[in-house]
Residue frames as a rotation matrix with the C-alpha (Angstrom) as fourth column:
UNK 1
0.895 -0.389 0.218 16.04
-0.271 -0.087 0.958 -24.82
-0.354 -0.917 -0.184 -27.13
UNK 2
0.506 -0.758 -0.411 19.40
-0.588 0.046 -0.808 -24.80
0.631 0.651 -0.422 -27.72
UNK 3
0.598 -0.281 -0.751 21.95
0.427 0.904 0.002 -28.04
0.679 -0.322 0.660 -27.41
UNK 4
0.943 -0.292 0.162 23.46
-0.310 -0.582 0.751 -27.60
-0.125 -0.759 -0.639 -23.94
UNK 5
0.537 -0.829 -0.157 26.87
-0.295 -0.011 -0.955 -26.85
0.790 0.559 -0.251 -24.09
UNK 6
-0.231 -0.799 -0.556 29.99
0.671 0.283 -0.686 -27.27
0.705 -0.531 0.470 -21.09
UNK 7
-0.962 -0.200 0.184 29.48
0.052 -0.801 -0.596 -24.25
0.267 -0.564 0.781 -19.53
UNK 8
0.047 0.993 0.105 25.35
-0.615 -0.054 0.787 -24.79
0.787 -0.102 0.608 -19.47
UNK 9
0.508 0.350 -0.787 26.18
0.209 0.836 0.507 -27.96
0.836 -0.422 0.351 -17.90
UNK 10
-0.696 -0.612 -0.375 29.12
0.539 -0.102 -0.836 -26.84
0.473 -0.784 0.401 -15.21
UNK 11
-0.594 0.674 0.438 26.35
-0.544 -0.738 0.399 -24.00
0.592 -0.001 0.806 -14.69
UNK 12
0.426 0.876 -0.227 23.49
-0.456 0.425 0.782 -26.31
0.781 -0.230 0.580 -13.82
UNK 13
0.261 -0.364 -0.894 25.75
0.558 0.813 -0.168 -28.36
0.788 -0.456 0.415 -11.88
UNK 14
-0.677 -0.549 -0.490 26.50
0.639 -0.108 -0.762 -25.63
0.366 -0.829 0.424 -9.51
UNK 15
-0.350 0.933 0.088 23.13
-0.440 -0.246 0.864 -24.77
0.827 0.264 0.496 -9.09
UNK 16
0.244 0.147 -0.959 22.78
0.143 0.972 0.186 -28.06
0.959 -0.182 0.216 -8.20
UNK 17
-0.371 -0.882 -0.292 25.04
0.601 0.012 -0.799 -27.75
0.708 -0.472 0.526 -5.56
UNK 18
-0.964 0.099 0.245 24.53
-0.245 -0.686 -0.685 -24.41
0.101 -0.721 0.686 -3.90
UNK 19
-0.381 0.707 -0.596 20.55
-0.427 0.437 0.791 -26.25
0.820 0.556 0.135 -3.86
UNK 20
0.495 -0.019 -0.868 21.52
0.204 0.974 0.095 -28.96
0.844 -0.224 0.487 -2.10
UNK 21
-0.501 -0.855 0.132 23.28
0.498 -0.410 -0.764 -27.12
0.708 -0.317 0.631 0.10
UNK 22
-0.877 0.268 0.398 21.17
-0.366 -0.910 -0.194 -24.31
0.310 -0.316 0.896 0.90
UNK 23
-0.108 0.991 0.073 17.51
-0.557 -0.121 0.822 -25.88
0.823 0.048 0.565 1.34
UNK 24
0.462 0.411 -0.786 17.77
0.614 0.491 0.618 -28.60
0.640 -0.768 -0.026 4.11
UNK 25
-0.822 -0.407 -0.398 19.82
0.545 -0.364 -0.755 -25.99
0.163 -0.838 0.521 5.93
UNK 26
-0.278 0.877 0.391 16.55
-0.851 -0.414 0.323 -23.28
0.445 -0.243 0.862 5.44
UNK 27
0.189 0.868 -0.460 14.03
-0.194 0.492 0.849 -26.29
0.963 -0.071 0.261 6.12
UNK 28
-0.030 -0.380 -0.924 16.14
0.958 0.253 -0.135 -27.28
0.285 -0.890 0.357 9.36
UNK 29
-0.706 -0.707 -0.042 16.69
0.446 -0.399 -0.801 -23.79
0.550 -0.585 0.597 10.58
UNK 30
-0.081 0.868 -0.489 15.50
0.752 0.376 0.542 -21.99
0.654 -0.324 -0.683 13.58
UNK 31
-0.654 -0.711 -0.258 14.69
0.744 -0.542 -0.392 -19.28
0.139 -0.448 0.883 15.28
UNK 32
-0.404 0.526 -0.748 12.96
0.389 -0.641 -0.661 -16.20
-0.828 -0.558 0.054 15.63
UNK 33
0.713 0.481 0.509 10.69
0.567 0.030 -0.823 -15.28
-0.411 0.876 -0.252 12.41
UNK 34
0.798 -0.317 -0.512 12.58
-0.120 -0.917 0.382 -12.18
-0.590 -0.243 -0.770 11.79
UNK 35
-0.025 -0.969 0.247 16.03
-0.563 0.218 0.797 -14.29
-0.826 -0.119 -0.551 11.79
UNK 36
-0.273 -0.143 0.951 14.45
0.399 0.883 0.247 -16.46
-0.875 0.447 -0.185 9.54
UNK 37
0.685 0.587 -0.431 13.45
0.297 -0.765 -0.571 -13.90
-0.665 0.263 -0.699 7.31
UNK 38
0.662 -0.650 -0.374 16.66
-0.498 -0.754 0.429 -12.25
-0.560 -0.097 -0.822 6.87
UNK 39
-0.387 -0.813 0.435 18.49
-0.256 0.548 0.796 -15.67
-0.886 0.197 -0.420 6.04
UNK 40
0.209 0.539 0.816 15.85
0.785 0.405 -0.469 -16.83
-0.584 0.738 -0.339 3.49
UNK 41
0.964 0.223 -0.144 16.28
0.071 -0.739 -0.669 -13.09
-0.256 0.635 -0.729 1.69
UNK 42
0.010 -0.996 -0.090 20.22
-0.839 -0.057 0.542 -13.59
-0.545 0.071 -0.836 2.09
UNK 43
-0.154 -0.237 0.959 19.83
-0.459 0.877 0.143 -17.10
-0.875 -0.418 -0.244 0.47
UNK 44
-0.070 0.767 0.638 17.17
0.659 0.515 -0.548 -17.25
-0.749 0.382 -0.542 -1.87
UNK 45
0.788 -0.054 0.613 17.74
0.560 -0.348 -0.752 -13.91
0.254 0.936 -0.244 -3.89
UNK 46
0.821 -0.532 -0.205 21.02
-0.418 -0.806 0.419 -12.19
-0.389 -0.259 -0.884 -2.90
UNK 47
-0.089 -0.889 0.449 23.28
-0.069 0.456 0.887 -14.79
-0.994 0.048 -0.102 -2.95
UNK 48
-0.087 0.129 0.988 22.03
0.739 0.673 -0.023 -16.24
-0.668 0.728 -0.154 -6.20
UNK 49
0.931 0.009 0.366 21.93
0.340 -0.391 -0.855 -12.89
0.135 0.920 -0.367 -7.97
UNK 50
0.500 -0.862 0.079 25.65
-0.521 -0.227 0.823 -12.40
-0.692 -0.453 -0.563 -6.44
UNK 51
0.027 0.002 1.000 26.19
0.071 0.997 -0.003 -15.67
-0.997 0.071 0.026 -8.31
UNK 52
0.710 0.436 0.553 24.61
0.676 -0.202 -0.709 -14.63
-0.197 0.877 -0.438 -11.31
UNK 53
0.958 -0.237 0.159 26.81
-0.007 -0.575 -0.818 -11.46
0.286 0.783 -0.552 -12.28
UNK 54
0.427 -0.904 0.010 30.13
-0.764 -0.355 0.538 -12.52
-0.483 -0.238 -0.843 -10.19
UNK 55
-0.340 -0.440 0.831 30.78
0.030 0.878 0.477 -16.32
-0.940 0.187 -0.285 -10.94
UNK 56
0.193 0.439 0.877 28.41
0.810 0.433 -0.395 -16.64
-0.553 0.787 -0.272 -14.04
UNK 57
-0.740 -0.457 -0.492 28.72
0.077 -0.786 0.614 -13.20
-0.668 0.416 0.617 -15.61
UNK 58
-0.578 0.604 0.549 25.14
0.778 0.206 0.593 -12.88
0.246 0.770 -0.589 -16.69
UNK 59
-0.668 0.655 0.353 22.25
-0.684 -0.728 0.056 -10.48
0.293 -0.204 0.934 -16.72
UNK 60
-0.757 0.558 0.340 19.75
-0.486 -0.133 -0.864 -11.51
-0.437 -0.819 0.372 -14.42
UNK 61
0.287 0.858 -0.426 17.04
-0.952 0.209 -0.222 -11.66
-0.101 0.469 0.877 -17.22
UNK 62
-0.360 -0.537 -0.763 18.58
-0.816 0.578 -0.022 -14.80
0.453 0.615 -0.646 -18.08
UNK 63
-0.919 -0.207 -0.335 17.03
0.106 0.689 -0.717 -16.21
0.379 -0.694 -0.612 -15.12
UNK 64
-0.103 0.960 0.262 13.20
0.758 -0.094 0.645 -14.72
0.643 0.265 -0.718 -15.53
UNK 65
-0.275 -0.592 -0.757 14.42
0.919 -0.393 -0.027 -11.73
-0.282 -0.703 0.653 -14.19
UNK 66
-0.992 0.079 0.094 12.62
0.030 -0.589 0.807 -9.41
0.120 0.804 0.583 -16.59
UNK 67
-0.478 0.878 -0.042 9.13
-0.739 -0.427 -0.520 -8.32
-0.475 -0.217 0.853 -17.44
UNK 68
-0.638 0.298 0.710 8.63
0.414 0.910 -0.011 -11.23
-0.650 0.287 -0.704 -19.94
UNK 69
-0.798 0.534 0.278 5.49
0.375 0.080 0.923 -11.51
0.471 0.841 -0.264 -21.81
UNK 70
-0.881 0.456 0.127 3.23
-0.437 -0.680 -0.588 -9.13
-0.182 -0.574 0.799 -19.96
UNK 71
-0.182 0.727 -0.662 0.22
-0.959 0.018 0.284 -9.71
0.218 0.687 0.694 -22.23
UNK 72
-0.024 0.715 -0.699 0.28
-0.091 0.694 0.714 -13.60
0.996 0.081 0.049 -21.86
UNK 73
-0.595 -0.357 -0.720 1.23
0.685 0.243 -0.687 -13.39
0.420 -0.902 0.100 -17.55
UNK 74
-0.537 0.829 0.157 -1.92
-0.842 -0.537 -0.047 -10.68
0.046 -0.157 0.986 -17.39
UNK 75
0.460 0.794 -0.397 -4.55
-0.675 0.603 0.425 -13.85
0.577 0.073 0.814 -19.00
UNK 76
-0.042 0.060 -0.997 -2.61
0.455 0.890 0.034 -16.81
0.889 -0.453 -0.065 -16.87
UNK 77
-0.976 0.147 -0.163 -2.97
0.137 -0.168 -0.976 -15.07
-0.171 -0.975 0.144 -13.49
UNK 78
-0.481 0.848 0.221 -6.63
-0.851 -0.392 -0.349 -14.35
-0.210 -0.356 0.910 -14.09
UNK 79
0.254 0.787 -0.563 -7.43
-0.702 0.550 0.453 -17.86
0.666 0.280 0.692 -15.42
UNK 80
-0.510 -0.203 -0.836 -5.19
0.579 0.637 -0.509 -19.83
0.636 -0.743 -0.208 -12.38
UNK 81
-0.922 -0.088 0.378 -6.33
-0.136 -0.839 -0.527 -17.09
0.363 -0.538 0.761 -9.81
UNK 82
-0.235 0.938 -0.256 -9.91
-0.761 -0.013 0.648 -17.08
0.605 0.347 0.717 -10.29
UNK 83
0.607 0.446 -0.658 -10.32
-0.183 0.884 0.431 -20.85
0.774 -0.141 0.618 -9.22
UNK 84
-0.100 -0.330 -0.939 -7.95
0.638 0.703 -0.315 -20.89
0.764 -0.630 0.141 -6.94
UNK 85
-0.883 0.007 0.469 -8.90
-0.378 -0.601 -0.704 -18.32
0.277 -0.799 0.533 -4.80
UNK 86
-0.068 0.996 0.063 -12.28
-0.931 -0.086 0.354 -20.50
0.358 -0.035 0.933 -4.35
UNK 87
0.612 0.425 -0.667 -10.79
-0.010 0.847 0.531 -23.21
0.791 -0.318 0.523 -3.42
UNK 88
-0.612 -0.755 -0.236 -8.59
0.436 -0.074 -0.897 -21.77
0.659 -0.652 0.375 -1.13
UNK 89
-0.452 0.754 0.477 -11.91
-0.756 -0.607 0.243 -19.61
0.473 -0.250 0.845 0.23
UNK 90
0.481 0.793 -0.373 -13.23
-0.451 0.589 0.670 -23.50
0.752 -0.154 0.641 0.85
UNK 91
0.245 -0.689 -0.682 -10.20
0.488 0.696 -0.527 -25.10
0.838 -0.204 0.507 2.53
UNK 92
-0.635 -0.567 0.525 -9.28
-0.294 -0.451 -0.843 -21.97
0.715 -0.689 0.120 4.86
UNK 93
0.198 0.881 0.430 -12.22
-0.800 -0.108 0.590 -23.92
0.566 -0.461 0.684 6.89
UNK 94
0.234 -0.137 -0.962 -10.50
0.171 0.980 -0.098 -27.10
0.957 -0.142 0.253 7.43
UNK 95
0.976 -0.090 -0.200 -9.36
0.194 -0.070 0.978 -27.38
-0.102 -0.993 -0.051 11.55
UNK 96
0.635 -0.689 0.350 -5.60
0.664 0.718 0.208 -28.10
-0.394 0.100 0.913 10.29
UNK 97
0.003 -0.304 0.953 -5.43
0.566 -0.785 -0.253 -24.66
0.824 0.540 0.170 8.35
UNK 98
0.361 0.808 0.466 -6.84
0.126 -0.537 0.834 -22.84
0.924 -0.242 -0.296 10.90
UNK 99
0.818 -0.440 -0.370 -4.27
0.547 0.398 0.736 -24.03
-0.177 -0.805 0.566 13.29
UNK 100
0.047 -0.973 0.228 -1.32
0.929 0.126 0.348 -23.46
-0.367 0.195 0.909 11.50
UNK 101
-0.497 -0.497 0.711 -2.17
0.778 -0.619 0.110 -20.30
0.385 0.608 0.694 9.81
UNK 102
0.639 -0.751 0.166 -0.94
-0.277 -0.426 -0.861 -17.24
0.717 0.504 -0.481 9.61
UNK 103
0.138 -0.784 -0.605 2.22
0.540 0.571 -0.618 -18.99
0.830 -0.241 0.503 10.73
UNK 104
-0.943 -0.294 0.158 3.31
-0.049 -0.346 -0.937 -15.92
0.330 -0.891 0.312 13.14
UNK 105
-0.328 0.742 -0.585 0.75
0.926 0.374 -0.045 -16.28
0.185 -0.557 -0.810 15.70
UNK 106
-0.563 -0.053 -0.825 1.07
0.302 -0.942 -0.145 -12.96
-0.769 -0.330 0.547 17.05
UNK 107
-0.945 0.287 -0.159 -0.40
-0.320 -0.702 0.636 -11.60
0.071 0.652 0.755 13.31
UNK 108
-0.445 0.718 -0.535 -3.67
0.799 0.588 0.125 -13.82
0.404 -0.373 -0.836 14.39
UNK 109
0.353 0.544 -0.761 -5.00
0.911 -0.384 0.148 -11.15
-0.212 -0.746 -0.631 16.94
UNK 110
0.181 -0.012 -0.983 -2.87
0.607 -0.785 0.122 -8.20
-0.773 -0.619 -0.135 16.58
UNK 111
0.813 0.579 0.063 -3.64
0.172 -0.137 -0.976 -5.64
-0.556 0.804 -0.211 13.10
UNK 112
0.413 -0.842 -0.347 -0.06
-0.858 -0.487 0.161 -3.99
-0.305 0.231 -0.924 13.06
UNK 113
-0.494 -0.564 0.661 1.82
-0.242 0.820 0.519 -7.61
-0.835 0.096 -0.542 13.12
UNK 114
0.107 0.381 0.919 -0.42
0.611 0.704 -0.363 -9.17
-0.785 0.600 -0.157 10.44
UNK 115
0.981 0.065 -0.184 0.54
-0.112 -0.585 -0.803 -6.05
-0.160 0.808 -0.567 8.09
UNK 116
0.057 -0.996 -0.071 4.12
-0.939 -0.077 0.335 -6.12
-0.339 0.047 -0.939 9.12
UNK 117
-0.169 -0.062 0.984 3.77
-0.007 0.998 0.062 -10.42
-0.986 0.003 -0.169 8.70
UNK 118
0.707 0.247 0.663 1.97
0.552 0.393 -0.735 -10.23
-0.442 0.886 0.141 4.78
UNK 119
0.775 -0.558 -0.297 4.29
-0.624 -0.602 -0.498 -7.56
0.099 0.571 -0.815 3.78
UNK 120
-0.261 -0.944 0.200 7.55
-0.929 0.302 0.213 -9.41
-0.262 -0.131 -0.956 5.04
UNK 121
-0.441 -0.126 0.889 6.61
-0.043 0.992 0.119 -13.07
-0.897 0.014 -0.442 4.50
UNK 122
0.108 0.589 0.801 3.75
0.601 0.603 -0.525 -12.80
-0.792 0.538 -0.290 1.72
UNK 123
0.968 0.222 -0.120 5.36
0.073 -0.701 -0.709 -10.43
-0.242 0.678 -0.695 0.15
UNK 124
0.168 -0.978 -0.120 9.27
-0.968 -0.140 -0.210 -10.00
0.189 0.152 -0.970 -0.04
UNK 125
-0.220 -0.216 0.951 9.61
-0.540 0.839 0.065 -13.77
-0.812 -0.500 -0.301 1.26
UNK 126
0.447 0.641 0.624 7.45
0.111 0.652 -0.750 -15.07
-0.888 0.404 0.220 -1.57
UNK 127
0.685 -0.603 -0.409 9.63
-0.715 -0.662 -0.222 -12.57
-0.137 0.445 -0.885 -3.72
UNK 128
-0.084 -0.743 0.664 12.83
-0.752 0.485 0.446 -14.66
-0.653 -0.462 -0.600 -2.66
UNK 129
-0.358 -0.410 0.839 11.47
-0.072 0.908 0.413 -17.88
-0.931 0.088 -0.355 -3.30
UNK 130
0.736 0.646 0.202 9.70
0.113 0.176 -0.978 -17.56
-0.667 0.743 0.057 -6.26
UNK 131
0.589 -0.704 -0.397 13.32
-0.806 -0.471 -0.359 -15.86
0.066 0.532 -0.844 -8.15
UNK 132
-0.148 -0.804 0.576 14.90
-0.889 0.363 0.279 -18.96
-0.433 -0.470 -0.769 -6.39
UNK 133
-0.360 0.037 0.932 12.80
0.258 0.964 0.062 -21.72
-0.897 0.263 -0.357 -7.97
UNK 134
0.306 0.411 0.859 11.24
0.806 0.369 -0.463 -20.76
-0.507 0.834 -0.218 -10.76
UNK 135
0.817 -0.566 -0.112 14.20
-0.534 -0.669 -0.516 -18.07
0.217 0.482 -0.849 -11.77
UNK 136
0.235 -0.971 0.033 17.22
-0.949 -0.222 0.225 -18.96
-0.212 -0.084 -0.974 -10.36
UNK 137
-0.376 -0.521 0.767 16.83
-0.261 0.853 0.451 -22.80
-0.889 -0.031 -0.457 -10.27
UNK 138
0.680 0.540 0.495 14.09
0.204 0.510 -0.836 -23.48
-0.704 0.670 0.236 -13.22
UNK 139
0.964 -0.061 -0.258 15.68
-0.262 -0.350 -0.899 -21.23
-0.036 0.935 -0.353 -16.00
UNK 140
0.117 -0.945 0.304 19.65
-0.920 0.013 0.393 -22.07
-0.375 -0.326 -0.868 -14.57
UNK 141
-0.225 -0.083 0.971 19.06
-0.287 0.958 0.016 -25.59
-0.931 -0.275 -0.240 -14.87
UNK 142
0.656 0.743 0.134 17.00
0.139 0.056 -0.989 -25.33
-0.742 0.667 -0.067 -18.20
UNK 143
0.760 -0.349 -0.549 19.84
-0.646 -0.495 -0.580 -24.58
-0.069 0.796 -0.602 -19.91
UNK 144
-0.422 -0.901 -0.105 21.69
-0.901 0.403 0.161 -27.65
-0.103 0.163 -0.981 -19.04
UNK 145
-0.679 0.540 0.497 18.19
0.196 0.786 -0.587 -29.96
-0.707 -0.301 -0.640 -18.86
UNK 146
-0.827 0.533 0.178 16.05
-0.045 -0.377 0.925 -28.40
0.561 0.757 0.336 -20.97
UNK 147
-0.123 0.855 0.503 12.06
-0.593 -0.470 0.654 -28.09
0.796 -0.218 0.565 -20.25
UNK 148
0.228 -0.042 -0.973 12.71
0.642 0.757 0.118 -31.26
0.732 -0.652 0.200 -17.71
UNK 149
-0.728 -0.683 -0.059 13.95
0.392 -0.344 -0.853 -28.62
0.563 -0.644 0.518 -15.25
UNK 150
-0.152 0.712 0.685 10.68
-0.760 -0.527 0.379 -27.90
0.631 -0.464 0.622 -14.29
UNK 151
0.476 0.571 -0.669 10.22
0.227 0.655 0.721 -31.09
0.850 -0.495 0.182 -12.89
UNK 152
-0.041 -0.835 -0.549 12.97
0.651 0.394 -0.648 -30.48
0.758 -0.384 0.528 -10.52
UNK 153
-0.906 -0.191 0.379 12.26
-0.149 -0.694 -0.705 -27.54
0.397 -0.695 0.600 -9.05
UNK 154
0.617 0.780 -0.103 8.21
-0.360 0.396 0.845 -28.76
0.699 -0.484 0.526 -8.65
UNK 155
0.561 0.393 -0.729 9.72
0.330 0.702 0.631 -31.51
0.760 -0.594 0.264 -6.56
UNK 156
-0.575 -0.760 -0.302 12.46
0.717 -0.290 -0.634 -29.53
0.394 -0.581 0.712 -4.67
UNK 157
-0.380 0.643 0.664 9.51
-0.467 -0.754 0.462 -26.78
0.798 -0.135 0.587 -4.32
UNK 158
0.616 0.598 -0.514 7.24
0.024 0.638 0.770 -29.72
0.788 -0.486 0.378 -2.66
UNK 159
-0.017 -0.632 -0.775 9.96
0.649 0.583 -0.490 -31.05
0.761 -0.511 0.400 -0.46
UNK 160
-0.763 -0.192 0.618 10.25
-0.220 -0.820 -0.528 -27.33
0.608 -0.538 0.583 1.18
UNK 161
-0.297 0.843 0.448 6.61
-0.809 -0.471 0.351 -27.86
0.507 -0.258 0.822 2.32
UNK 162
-0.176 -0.230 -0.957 7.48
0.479 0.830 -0.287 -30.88
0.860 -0.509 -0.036 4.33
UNK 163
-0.633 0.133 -0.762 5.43
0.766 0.251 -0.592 -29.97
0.113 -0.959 -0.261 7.80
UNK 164
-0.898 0.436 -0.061 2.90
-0.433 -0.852 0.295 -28.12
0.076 0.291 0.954 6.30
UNK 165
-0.394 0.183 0.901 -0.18
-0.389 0.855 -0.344 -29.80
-0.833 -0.486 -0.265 6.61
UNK 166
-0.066 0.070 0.995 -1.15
0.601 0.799 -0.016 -32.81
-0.797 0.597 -0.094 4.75
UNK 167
0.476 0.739 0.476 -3.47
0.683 0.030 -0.730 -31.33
-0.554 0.673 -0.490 1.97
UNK 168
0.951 -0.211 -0.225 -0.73
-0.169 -0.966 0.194 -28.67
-0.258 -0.147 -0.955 1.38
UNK 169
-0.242 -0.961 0.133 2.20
-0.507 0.242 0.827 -30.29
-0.827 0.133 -0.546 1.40
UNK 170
-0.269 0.217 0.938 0.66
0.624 0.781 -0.002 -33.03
-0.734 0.585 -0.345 -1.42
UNK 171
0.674 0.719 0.170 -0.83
0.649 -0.466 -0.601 -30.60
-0.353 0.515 -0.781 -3.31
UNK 172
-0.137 -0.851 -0.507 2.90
-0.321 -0.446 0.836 -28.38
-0.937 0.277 -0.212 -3.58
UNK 173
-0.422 -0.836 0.351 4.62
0.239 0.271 0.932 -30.50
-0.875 0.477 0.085 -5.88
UNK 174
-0.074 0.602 0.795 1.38
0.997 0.037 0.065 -29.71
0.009 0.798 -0.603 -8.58
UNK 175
0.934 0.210 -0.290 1.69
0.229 -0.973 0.035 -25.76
-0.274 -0.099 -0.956 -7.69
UNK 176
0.054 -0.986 -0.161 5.59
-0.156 -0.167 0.973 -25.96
-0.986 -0.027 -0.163 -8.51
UNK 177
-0.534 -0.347 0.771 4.76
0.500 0.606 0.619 -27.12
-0.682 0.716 -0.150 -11.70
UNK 178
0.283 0.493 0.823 2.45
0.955 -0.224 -0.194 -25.54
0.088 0.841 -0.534 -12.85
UNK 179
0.810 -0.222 -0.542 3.90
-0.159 -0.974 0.162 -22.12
-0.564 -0.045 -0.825 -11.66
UNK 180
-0.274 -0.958 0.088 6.87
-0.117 0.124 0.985 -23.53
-0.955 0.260 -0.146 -13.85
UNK 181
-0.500 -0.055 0.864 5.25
0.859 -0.155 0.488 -23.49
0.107 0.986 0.125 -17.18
UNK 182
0.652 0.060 -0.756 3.95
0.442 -0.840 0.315 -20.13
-0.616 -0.539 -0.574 -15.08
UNK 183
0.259 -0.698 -0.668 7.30
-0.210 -0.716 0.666 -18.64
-0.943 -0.032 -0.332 -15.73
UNK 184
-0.422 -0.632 0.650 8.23
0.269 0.598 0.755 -20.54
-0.866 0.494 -0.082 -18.46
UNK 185
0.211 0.648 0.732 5.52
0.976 -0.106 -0.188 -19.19
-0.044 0.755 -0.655 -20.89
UNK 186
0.870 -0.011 0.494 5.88
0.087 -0.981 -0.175 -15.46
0.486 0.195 -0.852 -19.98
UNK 187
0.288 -0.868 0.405 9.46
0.437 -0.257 -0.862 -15.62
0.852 0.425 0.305 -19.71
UNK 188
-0.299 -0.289 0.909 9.47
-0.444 -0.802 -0.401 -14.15
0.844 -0.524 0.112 -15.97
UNK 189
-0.767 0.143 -0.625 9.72
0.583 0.563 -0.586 -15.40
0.268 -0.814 -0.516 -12.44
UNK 190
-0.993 -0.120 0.004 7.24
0.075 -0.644 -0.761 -12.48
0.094 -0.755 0.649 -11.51
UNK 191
0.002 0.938 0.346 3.71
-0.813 -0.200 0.547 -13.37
0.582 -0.282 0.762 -12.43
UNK 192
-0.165 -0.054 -0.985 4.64
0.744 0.648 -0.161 -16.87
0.647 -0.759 -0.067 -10.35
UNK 193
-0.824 -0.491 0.282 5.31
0.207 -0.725 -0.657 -13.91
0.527 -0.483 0.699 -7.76
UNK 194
-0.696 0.715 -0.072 2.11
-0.609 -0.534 0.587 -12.41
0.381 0.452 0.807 -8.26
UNK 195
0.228 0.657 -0.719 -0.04
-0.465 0.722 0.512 -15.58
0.855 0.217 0.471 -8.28
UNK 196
-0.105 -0.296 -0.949 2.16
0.777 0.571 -0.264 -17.07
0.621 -0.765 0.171 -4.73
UNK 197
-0.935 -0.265 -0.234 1.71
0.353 -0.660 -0.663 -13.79
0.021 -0.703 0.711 -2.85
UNK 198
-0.249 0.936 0.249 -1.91
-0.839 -0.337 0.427 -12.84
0.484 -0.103 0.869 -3.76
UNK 199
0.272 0.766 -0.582 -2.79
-0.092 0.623 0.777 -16.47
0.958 -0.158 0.240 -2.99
UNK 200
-0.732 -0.394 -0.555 -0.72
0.621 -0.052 -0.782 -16.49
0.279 -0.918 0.283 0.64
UNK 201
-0.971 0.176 0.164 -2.04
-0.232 -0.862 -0.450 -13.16
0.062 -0.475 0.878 1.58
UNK 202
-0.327 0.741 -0.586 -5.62
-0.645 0.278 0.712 -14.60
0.690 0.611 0.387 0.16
UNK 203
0.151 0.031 -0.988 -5.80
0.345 0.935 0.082 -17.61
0.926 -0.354 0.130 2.18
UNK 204
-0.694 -0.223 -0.684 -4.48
0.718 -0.144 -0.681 -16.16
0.054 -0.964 0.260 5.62
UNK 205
-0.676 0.654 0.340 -7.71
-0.569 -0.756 0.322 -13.64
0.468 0.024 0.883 5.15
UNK 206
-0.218 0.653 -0.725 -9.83
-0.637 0.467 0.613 -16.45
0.739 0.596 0.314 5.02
UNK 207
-0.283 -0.086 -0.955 -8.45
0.631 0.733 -0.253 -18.58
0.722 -0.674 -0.153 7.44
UNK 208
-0.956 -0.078 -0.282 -8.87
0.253 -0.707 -0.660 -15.24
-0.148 -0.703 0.696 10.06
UNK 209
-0.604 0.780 -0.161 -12.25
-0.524 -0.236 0.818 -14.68
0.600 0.579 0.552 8.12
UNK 210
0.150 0.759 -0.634 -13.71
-0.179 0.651 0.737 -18.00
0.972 0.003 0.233 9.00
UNK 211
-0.231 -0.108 -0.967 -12.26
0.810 0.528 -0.253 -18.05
0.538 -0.842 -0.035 12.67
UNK 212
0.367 0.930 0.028 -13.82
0.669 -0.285 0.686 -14.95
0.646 -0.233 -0.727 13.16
UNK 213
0.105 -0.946 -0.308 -10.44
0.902 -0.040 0.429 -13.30
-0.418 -0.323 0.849 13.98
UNK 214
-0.598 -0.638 0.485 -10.35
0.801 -0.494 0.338 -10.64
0.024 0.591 0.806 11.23
C-alpha cells in the first residue's frame, strides 16, 4: 500500500463528509418505498460516481468498480454463501423476522409486488449500497487509511441497520467486515453485490416459505 499522500487524504476527508452527511439523512427519511428508492439510487451510486469523475477525476475502477479477481470472488461467494444461506434458512423462523420481512408488506401476499420489490430493493438497492460502502467509501478512504478503512465502513454499514431487529442489527457490523476483505481481496465491490442480494432475496423466500405465504 502506498504512503498516503495530500490529495489521498483531502480525498478521504471528503468522503468523510458527504458520509456524514448523507446517511442519517437516508436512515431518518420517509416516505413511500418508491421515494425511498429513488433517493437511496440518487445518493448511494450516482452522486458518488458524479464525484468520482467530476471533483476527483478518476476512473471508477479505483473504487472496486471493475471485474477484479474473478477467479478468487467465484471460490469466496461459494465458501461464505453456502453457510450462510443455512443459517439464514434457520433464522427466517424466528417471530421478529417474520414480522418485519419482506419490508414492503404488500410483496407478502401479492406475486407481481414481490418481483417488482426483489428486483428494485434486492437487487438495484443492494447494487447502490454495496458500490457505496465497500466501493465508494472502503477503497476512497483506503487510500488515505489504509486496510483500517474497512473497519469504518463495517461500523457505518452496522449503524444503517439501526431498527432492524435485534439479531440483525448485531450481527451487521460482522457482515460489513467481512464483505470488506470481500471486496478487498477480489479487487471489486461486485461479488459483495452478489453475496448481499442473493442472501436478501434468499432470506425473504424463507421467511414467506416458513409463513406459508409463498
Amino acid at each position: 500500500m502506498k504512503t498516503s499522500t495530500r490529495a489521498d487524504t483531502a480525498k478521504g476527508l471528503a468522503i468523510l463528509a458527504y458520509a456524514a452527511l448523507v446517511l442519517p439523512f437516508l436512515h431518518a427519511a420517509a416516505g413511500s418505498y418508491d421515494r425511498y428508492l429513488v433517493v437511496n439510487y440518487a445518493l448511494l451510486l450516482f452522486v458518488p460516481l458524479l464525484i468520482i469523475f467530476l471533483v476527483f477525476r478518476e476512473d471508477p475502477a479505483a473504487y472496486g468498480f471493475a471485474r477484479g479477481d474473478t477467479r478468487a470472488a467465484l471460490r469466496l461467494f461459494l465458501v461464505l454463501f453456502v453457510p450462510t444461506v443455512v443459517v439464514l434458512a434457520i433464522f427466517a423462523r424466528r417471530p421478529e423476522f417474520q414480522r418485519y420481512y419482506p419490508i414492503n408488506e404488500a410483496a407478502r401476499y401479492f406475486r407481481p409486488e414481490l418481483l417488482h420489490w426483489e428486483v428494485a430493493y434486492n437487487g438495484f438497492y443492494m447494487f447502490c449500497w454495496e458500490f457505496f460502502f465497500r466501493g465508494f467509501l472502503l477503497f476512497g478512504l483506503r487510500q488515505m487509511m489504509g486496510n483500517r478503512a474497512i473497519y469504518l465502513q463495517a461500523i457505518a454499514f452496522g449503524l444503517m441497520h439501526w431498527g432492524k431487529p435485534a439479531p440483525e442489527f448485531y450481527v451487521s457490523f460482522l457482515t460489513g467486515f467481512v464483505l470488506g476483505v470481500v471486496a478487498l481481496r477480489s479487487r471489486s465491490f461486485l461479488p459483495t453485490f452478489a453475496l448481499h442480494a442473493a442472501s436478501a432475496i434468499s432470506f425473504d423466500l424463507f421467511v414467506l416459505a416458513w409463513g406459508g405465504r409463498l
